[in-house]
mmCIF file as Biopython writes it, N, C-alpha, C and O atoms, coordinates in Angstrom:
data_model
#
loop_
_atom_site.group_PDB
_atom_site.id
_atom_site.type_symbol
_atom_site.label_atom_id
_atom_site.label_alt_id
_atom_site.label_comp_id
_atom_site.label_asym_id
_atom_site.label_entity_id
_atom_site.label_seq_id
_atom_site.pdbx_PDB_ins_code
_atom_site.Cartn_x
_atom_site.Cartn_y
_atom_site.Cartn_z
_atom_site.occupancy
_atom_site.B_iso_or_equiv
_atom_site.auth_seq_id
_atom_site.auth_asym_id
_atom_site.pdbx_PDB_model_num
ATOM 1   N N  . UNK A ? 1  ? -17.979 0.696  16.203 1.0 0.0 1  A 1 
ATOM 2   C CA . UNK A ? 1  ? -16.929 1.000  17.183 1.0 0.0 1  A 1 
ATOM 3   C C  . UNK A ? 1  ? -15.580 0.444  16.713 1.0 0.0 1  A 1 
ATOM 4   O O  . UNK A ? 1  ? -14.512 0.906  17.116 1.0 0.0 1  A 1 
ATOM 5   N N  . UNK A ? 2  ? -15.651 -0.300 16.073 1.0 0.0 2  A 1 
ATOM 6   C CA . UNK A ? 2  ? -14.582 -0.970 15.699 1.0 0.0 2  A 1 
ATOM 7   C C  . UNK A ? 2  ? -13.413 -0.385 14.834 1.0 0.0 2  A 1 
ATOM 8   O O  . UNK A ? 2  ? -12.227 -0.717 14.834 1.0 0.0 2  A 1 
ATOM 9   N N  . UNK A ? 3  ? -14.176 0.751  13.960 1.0 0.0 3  A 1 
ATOM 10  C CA . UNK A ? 3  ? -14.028 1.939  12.888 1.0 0.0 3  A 1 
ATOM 11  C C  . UNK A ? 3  ? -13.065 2.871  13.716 1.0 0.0 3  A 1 
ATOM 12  O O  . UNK A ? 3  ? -12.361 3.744  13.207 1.0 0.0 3  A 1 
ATOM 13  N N  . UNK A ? 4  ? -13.123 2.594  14.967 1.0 0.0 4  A 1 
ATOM 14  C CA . UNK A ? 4  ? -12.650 3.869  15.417 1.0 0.0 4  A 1 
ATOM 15  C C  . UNK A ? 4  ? -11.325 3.654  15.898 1.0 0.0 4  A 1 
ATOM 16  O O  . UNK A ? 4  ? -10.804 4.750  16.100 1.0 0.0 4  A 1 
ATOM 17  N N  . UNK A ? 5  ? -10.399 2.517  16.223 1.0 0.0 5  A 1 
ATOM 18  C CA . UNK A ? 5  ? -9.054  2.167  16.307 1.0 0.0 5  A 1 
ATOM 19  C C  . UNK A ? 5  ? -8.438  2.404  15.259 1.0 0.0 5  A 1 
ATOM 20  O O  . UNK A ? 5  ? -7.325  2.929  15.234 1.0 0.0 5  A 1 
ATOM 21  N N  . UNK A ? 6  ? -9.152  2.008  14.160 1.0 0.0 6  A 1 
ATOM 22  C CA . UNK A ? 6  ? -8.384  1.472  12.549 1.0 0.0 6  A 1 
ATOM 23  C C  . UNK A ? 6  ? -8.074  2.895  12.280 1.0 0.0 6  A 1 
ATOM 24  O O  . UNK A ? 6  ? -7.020  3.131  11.690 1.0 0.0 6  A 1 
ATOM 25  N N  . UNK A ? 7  ? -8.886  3.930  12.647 1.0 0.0 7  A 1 
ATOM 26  C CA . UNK A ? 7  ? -8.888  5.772  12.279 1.0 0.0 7  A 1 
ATOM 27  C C  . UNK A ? 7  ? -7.529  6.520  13.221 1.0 0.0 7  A 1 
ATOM 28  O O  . UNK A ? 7  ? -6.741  7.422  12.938 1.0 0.0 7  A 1 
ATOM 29  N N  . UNK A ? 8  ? -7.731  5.562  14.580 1.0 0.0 8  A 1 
ATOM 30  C CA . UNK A ? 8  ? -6.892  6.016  15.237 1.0 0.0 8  A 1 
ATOM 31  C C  . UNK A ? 8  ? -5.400  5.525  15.193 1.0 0.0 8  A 1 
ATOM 32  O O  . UNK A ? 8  ? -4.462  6.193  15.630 1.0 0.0 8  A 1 
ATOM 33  N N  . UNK A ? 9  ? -5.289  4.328  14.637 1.0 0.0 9  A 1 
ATOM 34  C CA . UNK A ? 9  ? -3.668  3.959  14.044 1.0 0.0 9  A 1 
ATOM 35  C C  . UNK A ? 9  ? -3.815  4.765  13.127 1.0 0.0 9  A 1 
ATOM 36  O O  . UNK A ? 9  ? -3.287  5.821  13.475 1.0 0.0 9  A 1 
ATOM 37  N N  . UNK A ? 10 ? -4.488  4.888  11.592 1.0 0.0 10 A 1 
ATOM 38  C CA . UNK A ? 10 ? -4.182  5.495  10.906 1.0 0.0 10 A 1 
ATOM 39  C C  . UNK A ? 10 ? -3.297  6.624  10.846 1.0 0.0 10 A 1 
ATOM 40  O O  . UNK A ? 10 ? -2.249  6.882  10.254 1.0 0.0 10 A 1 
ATOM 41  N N  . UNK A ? 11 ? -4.091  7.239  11.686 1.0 0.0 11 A 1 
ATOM 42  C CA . UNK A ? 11 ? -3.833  8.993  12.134 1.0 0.0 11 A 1 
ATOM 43  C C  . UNK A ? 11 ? -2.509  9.192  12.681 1.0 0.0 11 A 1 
ATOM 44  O O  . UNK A ? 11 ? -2.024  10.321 12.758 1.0 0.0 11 A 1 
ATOM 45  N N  . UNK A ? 12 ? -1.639  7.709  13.228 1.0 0.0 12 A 1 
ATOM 46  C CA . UNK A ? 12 ? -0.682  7.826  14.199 1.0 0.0 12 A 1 
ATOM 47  C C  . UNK A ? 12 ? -0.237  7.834  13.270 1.0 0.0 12 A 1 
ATOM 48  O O  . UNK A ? 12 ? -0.079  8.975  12.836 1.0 0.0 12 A 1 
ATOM 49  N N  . UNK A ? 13 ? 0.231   6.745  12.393 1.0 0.0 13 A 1 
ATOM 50  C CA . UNK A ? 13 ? 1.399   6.056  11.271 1.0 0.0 13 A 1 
ATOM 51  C C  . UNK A ? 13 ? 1.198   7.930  10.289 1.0 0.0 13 A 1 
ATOM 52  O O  . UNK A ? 13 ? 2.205   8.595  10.042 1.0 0.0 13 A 1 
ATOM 53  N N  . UNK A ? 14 ? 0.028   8.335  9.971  1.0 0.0 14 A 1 
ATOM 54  C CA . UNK A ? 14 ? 0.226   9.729  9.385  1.0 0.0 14 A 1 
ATOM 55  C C  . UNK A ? 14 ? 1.069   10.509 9.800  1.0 0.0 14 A 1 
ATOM 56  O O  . UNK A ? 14 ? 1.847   11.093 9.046  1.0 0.0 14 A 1 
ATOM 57  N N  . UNK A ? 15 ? 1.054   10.669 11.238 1.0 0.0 15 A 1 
ATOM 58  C CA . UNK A ? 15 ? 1.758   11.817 12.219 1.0 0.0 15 A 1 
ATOM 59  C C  . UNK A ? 15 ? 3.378   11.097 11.917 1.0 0.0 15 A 1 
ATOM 60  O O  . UNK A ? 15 ? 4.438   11.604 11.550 1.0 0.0 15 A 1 
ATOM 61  N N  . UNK A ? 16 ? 3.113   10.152 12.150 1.0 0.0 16 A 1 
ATOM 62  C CA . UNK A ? 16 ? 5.025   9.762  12.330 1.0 0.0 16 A 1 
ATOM 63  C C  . UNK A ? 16 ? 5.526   9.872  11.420 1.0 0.0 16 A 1 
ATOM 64  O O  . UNK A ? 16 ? 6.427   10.710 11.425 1.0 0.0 16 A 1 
ATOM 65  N N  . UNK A ? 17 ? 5.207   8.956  9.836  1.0 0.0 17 A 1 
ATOM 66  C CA . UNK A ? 17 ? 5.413   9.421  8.510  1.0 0.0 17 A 1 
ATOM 67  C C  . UNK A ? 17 ? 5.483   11.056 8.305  1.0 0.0 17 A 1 
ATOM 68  O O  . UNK A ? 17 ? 6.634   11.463 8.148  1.0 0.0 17 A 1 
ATOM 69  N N  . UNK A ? 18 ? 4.876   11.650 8.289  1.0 0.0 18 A 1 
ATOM 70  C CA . UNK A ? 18 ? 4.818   13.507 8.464  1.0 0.0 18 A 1 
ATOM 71  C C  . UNK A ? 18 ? 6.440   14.263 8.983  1.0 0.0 18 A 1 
ATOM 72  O O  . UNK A ? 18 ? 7.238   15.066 8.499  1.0 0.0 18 A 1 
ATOM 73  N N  . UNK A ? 19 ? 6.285   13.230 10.581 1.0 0.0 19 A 1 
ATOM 74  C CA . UNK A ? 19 ? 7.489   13.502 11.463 1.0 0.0 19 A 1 
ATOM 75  C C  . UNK A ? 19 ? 8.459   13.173 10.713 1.0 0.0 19 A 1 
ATOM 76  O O  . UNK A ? 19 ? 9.134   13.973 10.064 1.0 0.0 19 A 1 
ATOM 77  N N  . UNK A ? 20 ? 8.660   11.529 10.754 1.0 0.0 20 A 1 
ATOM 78  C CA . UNK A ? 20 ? 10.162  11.378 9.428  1.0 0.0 20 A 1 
ATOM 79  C C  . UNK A ? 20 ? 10.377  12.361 8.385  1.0 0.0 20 A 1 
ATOM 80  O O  . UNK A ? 20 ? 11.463  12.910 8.198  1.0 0.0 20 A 1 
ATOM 81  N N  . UNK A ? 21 ? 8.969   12.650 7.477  1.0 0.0 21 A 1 
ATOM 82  C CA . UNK A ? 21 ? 9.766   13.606 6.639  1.0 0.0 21 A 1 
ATOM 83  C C  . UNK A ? 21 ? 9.863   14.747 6.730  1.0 0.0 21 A 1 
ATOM 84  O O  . UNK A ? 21 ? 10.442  15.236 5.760  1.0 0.0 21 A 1 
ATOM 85  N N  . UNK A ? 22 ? 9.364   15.882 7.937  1.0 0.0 22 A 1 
ATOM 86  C CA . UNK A ? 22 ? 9.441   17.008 8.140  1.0 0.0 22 A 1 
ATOM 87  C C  . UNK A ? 22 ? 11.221  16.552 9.082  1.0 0.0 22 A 1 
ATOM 88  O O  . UNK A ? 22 ? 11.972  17.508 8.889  1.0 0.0 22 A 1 
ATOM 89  N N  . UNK A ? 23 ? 11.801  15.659 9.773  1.0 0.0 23 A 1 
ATOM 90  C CA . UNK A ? 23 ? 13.350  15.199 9.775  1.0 0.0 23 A 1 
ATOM 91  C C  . UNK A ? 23 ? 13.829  15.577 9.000  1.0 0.0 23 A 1 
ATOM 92  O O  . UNK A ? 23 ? 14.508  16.604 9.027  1.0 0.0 23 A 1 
ATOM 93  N N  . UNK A ? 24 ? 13.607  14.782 7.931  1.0 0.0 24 A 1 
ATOM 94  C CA . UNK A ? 24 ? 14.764  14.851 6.770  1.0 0.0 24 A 1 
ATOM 95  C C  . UNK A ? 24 ? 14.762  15.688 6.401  1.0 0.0 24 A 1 
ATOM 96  O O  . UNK A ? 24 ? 15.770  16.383 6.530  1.0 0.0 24 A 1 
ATOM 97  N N  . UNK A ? 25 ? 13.545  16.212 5.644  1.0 0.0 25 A 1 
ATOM 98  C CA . UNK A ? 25 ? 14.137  18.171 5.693  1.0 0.0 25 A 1 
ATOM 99  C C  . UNK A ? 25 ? 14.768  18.653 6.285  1.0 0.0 25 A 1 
ATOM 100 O O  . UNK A ? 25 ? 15.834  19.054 5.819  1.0 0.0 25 A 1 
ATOM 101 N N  . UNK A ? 26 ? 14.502  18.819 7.351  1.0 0.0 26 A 1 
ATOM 102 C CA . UNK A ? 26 ? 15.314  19.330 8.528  1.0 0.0 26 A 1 
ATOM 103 C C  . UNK A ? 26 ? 16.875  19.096 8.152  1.0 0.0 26 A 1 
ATOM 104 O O  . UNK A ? 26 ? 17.683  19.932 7.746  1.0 0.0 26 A 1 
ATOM 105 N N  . UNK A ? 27 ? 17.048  17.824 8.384  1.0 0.0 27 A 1 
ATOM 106 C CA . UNK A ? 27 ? 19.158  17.446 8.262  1.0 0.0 27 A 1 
ATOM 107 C C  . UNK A ? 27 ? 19.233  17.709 6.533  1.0 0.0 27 A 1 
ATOM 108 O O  . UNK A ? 27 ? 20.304  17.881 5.950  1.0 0.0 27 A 1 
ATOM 109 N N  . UNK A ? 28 ? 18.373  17.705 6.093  1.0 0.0 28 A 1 
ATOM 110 C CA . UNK A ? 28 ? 19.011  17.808 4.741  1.0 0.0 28 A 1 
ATOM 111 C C  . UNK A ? 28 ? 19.150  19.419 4.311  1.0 0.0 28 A 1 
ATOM 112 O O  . UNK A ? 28 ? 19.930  19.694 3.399  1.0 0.0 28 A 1 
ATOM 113 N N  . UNK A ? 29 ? 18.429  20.432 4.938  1.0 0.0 29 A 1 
ATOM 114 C CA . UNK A ? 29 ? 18.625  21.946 5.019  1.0 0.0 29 A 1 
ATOM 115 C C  . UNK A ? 29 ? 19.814  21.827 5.651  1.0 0.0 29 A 1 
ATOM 116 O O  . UNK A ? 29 ? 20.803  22.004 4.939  1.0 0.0 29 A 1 
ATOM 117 N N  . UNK A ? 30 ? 19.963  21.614 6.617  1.0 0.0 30 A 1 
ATOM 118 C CA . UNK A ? 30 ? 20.772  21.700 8.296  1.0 0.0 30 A 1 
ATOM 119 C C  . UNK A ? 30 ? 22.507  20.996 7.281  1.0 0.0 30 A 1 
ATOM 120 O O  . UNK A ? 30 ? 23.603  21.541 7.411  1.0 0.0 30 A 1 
ATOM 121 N N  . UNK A ? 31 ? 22.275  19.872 6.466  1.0 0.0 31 A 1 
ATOM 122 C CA . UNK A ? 31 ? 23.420  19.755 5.711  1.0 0.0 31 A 1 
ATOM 123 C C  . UNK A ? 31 ? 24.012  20.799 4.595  1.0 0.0 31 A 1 
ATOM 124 O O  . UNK A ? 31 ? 25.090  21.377 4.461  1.0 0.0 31 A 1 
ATOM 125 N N  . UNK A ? 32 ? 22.934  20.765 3.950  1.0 0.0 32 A 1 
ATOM 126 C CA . UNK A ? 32 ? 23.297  21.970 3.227  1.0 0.0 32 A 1 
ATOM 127 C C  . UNK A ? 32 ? 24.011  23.628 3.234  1.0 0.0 32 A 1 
ATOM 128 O O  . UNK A ? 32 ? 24.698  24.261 2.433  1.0 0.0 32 A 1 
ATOM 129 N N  . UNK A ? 33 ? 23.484  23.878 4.465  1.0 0.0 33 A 1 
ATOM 130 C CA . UNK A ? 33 ? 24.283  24.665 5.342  1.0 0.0 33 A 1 
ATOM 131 C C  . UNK A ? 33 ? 25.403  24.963 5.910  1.0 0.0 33 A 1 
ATOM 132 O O  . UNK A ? 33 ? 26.118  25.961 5.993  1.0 0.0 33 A 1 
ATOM 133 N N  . UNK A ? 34 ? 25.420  23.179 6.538  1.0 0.0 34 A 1 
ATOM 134 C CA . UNK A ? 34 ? 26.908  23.678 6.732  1.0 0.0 34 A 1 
ATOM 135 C C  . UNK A ? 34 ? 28.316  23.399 5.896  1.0 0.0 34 A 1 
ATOM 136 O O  . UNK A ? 34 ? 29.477  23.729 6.138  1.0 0.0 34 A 1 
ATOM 137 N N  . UNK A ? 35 ? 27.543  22.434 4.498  1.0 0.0 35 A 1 
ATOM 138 C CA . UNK A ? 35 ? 28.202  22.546 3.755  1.0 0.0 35 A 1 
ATOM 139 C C  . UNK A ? 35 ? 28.646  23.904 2.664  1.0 0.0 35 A 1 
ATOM 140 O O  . UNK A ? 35 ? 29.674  24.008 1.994  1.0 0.0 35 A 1 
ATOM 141 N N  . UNK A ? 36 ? 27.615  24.753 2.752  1.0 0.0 36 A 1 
ATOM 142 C CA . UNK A ? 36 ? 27.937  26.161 2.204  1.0 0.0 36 A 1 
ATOM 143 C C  . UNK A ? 36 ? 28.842  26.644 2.857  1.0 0.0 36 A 1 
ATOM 144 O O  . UNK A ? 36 ? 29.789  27.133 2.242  1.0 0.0 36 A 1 
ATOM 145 N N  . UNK A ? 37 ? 28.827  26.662 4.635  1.0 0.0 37 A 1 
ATOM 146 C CA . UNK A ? 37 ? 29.399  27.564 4.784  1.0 0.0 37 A 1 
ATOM 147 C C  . UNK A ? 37 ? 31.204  26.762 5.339  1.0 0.0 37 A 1 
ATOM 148 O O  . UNK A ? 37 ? 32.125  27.233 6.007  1.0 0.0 37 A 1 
ATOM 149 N N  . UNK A ? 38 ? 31.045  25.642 4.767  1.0 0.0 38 A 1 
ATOM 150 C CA . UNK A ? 38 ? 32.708  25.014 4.419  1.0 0.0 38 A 1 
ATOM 151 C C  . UNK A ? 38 ? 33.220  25.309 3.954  1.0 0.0 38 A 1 
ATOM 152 O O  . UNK A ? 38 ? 34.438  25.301 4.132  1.0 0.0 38 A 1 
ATOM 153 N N  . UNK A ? 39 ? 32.444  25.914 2.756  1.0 0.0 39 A 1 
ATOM 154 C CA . UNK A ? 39 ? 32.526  25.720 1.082  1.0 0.0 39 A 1 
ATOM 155 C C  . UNK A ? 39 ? 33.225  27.183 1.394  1.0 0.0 39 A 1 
ATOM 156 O O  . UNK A ? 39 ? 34.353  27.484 1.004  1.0 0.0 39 A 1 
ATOM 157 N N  . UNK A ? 40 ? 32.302  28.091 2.214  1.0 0.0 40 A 1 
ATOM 158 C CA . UNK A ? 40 ? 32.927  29.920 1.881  1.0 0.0 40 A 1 
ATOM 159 C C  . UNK A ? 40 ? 33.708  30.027 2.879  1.0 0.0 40 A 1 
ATOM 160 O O  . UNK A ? 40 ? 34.680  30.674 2.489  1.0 0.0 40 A 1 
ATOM 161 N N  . UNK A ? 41 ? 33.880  29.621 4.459  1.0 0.0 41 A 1 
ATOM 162 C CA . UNK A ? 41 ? 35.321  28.948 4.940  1.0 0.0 41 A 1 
ATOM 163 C C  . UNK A ? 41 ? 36.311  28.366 4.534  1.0 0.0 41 A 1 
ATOM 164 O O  . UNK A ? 41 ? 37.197  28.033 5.321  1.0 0.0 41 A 1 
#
């Protein structure tokens, strides 16, 4: 039973790590963008 917390933090710190970097993709597309369209403005 004990097995089964250690699985269940695991799984969290996975999800959040995941989350941070599916973020940064995010602003780092989302920058890129609107720096293109500065760039052709």
């Amino acid at each position: 039973m004990n097995t089964h917390p250690m699985f269940e933090k695991k799984d969290n710190n996975t999800l959040r790590l995941i989350g941070l970097v599916l973020l940064g993709i995010t602003i780092c597309i989302y920058a890129v963008l609107v720096a293109r369209f500065l760039i052709i403005s």
